[in-house]
C-alpha positions as CSV (number, residue, x, y, z in Angstrom):
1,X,-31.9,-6.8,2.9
2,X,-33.0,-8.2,-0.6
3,X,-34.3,-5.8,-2.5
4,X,-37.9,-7.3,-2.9
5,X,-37.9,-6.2,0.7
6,X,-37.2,-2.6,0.0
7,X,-40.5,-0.6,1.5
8,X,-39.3,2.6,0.7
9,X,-40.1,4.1,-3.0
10,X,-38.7,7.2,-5.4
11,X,-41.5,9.5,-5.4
12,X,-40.0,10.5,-9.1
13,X,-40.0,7.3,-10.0
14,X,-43.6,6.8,-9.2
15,X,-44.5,10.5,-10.9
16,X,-42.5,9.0,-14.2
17,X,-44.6,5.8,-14.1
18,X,-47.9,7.4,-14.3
19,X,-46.8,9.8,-16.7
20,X,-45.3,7.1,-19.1
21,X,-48.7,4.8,-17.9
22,X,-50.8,7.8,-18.8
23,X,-49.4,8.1,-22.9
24,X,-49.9,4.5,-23.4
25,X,-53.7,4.5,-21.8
26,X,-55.4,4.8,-24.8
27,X,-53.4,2.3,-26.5
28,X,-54.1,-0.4,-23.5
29,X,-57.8,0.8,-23.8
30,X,-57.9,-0.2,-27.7
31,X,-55.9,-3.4,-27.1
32,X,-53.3,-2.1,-29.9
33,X,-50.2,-4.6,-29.2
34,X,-47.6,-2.3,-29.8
35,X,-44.2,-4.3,-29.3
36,X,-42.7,-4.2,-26.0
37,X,-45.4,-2.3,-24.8
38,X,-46.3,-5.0,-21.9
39,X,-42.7,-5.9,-21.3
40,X,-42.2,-1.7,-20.9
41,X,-45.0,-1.8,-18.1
42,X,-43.2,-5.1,-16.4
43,X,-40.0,-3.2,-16.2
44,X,-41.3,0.0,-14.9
45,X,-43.4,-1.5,-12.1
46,X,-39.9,-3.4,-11.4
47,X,-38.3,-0.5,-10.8
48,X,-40.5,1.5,-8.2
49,X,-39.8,-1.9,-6.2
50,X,-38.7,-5.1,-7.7
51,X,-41.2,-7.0,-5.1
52,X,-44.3,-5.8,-7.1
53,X,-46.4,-7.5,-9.6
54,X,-49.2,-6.0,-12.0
55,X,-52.5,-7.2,-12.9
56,X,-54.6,-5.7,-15.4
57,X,-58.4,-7.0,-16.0
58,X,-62.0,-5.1,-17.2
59,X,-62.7,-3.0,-14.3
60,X,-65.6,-3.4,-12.0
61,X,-66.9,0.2,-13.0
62,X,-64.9,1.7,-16.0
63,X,-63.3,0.1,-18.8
64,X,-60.2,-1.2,-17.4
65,X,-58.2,-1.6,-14.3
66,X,-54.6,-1.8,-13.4
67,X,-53.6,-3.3,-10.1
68,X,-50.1,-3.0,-8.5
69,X,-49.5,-5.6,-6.3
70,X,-47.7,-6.6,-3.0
71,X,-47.6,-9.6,-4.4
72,X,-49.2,-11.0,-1.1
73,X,-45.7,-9.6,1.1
74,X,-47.4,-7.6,3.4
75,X,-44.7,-5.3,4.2
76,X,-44.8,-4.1,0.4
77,X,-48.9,-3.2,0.5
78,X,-47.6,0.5,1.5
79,X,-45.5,1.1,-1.2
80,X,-48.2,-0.7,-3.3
81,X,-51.1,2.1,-1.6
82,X,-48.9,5.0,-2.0
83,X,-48.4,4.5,-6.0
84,X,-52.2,3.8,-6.7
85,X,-52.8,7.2,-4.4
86,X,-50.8,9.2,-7.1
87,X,-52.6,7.6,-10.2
88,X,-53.6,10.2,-12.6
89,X,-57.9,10.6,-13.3
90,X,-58.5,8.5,-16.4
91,X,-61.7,8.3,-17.8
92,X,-61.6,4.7,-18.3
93,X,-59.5,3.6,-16.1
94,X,-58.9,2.4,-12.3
95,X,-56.3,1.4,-10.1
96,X,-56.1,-0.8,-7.0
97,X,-53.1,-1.8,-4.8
98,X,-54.2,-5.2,-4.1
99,X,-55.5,-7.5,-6.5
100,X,-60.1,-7.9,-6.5
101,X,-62.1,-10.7,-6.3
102,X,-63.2,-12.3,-9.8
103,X,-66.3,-13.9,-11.5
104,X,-63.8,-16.1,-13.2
105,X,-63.9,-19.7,-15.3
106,X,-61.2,-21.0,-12.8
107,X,-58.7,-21.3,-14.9
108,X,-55.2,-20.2,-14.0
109,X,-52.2,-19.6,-16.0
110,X,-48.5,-21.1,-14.5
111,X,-46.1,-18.2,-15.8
112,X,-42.8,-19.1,-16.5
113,X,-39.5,-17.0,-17.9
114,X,-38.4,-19.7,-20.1
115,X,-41.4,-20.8,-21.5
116,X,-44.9,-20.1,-22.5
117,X,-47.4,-19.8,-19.8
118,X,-49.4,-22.8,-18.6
119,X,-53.4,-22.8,-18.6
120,X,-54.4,-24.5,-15.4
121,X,-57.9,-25.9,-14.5
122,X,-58.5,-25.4,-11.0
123,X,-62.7,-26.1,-10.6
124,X,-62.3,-29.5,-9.1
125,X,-60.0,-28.3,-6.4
126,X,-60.5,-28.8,-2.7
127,X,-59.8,-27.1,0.2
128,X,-59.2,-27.6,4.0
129,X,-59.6,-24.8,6.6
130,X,-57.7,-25.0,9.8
131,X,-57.0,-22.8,12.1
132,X,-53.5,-21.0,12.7
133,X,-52.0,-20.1,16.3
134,X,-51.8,-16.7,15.7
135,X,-55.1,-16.1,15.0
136,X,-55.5,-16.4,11.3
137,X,-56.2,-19.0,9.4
138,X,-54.0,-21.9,7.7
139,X,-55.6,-23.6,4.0
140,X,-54.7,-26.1,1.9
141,X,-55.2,-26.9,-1.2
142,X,-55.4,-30.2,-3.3
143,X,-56.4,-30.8,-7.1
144,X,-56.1,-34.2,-9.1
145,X,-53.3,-34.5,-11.9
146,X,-51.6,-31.3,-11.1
147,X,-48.1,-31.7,-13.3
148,X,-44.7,-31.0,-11.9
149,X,-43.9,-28.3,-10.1
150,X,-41.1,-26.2,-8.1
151,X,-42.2,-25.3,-4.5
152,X,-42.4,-21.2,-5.9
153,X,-44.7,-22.6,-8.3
154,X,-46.9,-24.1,-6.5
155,X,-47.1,-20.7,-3.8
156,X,-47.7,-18.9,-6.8
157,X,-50.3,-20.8,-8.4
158,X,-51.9,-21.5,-4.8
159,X,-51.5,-17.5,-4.2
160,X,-53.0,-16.9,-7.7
161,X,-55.9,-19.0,-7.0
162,X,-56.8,-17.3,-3.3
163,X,-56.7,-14.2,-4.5
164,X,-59.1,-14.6,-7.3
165,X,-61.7,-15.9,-4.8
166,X,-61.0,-13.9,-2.2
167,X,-59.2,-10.9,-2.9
168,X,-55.7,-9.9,-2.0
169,X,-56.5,-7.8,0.9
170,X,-58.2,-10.6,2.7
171,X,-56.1,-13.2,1.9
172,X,-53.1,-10.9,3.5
173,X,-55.3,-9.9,6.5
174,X,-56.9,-13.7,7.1
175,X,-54.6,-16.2,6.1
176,X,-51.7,-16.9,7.9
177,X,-50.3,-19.7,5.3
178,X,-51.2,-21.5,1.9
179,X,-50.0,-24.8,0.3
180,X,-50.5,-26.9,-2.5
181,X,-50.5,-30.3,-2.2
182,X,-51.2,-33.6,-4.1
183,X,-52.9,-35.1,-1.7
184,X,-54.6,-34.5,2.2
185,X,-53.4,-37.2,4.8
186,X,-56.3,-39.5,5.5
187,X,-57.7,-38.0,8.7
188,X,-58.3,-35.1,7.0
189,X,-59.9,-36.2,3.8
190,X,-63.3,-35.4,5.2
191,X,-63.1,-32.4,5.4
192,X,-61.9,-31.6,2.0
193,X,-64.2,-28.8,0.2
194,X,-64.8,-27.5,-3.5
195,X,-62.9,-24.5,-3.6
196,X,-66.1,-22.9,-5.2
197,X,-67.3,-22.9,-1.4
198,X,-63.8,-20.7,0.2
199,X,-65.1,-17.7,0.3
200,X,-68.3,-18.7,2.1
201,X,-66.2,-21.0,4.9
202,X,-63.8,-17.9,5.4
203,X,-67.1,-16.0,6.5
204,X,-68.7,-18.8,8.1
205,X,-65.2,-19.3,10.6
206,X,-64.9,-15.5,10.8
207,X,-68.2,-15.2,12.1
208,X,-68.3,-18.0,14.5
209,X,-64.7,-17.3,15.7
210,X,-66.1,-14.0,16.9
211,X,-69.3,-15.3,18.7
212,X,-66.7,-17.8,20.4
213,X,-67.8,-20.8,18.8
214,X,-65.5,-23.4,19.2
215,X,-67.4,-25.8,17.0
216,X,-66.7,-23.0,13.6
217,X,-64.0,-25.8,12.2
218,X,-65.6,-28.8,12.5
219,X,-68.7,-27.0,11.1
220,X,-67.8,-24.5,8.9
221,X,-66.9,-26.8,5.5
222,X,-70.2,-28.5,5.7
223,X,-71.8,-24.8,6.3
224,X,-70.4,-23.5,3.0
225,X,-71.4,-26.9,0.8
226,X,-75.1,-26.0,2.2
227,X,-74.5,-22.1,1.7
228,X,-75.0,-21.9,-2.3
């Protein structure tokens, strides 16, 4: 077993994280850049379970938030759940163990270990819906003059983008699979969908899938281009 697939956790460890997390608050809160300081919070979140990532935004109710993340690996959203249950009460902070839906400009950045990160426009993107046989749902995504890209690249930035719009949670509950690609076959080109629309075709074939409405995929990318 790799050890990104590790779904147990050190409940020291995760008592030592918060502690450490809880000195530096204040200096998160007042953006101070002291050195390291990011890289310090990388590594710790590494070590409760080397499968989790961290996301920290403006918080939908206090200052700031800090999300640990399964990184969409389902089997890590537990150990993800039982860190944020430990957090300490900050006053301007809060925590989430799965990464929230954004107002956002759609613009995502391509992180890389050997270089800079990469600012990415995504607002012309497209999307098709299909359904998955398990139940779920299957999407792809397309945008014009993406540059070259490794396969985990393109998950991540295709995972990256999802979860803005939708949340983590739902993407891991809803979507069975995500890819990127250049380009849809022709057959399917008219189905093809802003992006901006996602979250309203998710609902849209949710809903209709349980009234039993076998029509929901042929009609639920026009329903979310007339749902604004």
């Amino acid at each position: 077993m790799s050890g990104y697939e590790m779904t147990t956790v050190d409940p020291r460890k995760i008592d030592e994280f918060w502690v450490w997390f809880a000195q530096v608050s204040d200096s998160l809160i007042a953006g101070i850049e002291r050195p390291g300081l990011m890289s310090q919070l990388e590594d710790r979140v590494r070590d409760l379970n080397p499968g989790l990532t961290w996301e920290m935004t403006a918080g939908m109710e206090k200052s700031r938030q800090l999300t640990i993340s399964p990184n969409l690996k389902r089997e890590l959203l537990p150990i993800a759940q039982r860190i944020v249950f430990n957090a300490p009460v900050l006053p301007h902070w809060e925590f989430y163990a799965a990464r929230t839906p954004k107002e956002w400009n759609y613009k995502v950045l391509l992180k890389s270990h050997a270089e800079r990160p990469v600012e990415l426009d995504v607002k012309d993107w497209v999307f098709i819906l299909l359904s998955a046989p398990d139940g779920g749902w299957h999407v792809l995504l397309s945008g014009r003059n993406l540059p070259l890209l490794t396969d985990s690249q393109r998950r991540q930035i295709a995972g990256d983008v999802l979860c803005n719009i939708l949340g983590e949670q739902l993407v891991m509950d809803v979507i069975t699979e995500f890819e990127l690609v250049h380009s849809f076959h022709h057959y399917l080109t008219n189905r093809a969908t802003s992006i901006r629309f996602l979250s309203v075709a998710i609902a849209n074939a949710q809903r209709c899938r349980s009234c039993g409405d076998s029509t929901s995929l042929n009609n639920g990318n026009s329903r979310a281009e007339r749902e604004r």
